[in-house]
ZAMARGU-4260 file (C-alpha; in steps of 0.2 Angstrom, whole numbers, plus 5000, padded with zeros to 4 digits):
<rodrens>
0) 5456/4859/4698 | 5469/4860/4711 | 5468/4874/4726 | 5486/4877/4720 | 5481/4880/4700
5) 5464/4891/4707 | 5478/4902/4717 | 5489/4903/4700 | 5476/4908/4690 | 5470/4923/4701
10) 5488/4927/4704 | 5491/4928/4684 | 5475/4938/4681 | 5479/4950/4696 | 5497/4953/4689
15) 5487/4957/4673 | 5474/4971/4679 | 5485/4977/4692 | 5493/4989/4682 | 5477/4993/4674
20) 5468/4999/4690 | 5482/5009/4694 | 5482/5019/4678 | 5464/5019/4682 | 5464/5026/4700
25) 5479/5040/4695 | 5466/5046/4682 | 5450/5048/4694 | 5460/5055/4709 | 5472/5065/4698
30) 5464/5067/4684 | 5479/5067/4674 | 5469/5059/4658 | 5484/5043/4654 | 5475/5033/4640
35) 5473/5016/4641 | 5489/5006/4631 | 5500/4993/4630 | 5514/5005/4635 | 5503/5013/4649
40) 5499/4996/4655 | 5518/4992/4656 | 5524/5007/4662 | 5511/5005/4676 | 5517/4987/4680
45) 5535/4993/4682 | 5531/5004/4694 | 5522/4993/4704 | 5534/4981/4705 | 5548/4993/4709
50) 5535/4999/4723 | 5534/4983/4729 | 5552/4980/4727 | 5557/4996/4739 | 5541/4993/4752
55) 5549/4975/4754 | 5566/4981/4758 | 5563/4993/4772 | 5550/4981/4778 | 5562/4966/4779
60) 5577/4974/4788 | 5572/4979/4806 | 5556/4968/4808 | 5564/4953/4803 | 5575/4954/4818
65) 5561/4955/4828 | 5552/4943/4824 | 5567/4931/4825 | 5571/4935/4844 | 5555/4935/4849
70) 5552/4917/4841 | 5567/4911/4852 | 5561/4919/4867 | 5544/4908/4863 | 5554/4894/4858
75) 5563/4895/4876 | 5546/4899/4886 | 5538/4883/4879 | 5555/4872/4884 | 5552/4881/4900
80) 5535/4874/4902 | 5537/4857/4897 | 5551/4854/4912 | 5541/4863/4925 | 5525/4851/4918
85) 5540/4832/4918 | 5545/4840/4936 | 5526/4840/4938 | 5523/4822/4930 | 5538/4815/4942
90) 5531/4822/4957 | 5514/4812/4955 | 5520/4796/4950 | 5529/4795/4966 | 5514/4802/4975
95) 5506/4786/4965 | 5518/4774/4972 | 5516/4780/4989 | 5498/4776/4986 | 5500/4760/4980
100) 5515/4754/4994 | 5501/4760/5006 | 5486/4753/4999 | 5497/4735/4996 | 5501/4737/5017
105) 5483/4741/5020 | 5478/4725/5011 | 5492/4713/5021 | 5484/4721/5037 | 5469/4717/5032
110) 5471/4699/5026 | 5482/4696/5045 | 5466/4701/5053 | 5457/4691/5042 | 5466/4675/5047
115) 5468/4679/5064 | 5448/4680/5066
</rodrens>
């Protein structure tokens, strides 16, 4: 069985009791004695959903703002870096060719003592 058929399965099974904890949970901390039905059970999932409905709205409109400029300040942070690290790249490959220039002289210095011996 697929990961992604395990997750619809518990999803499906969740929407189901859901509604039926709640009616649950308002009877033990309320003890307001709602019997267990069909209608119950639907009225108890309406509510949820128009719960979750409300709690996403005010959720969405200021966080979503920030979250967005302070991706693009990440976003600019990283370019940042990468250009300081190329500058950085670029600095020792021409500390490398200095090296090689000088060890290439070093060598013609030493195969002109060589044949001068």
């Amino acid at each position: 069985m697929k990961p992604s058929t395990k997750f619809g399965i518990l999803l499906g099974i969740l929407s189901v009791t859901s509604p039926l904890i709640f009616i649950w949970s308002v009877n033990t901390l309320f003890n307001v004695g709602i019997p267990f039905s069909l209608k119950t059970w639907f009225a108890g999932l309406l509510l949820l959903y128009v719960v979750k409905y409300h709690m996403r709205g005010a959720r969405t409109s200021d966080d979503s703002l920030f979250f967005k400029d302070y991706r693009k300040e990440e976003i600019e942070l990283k370019k940042e870096k990468i250009q300081d690290l190329e500058e950085k790249v670029k600095r020792l490959d021409e500390q490398i060719e200095t090296l090689e220039k000088q060890i290439e002289e070093n060598e013609m210095i030493r195969t002109k003592k060589k044949s001068r011996s």
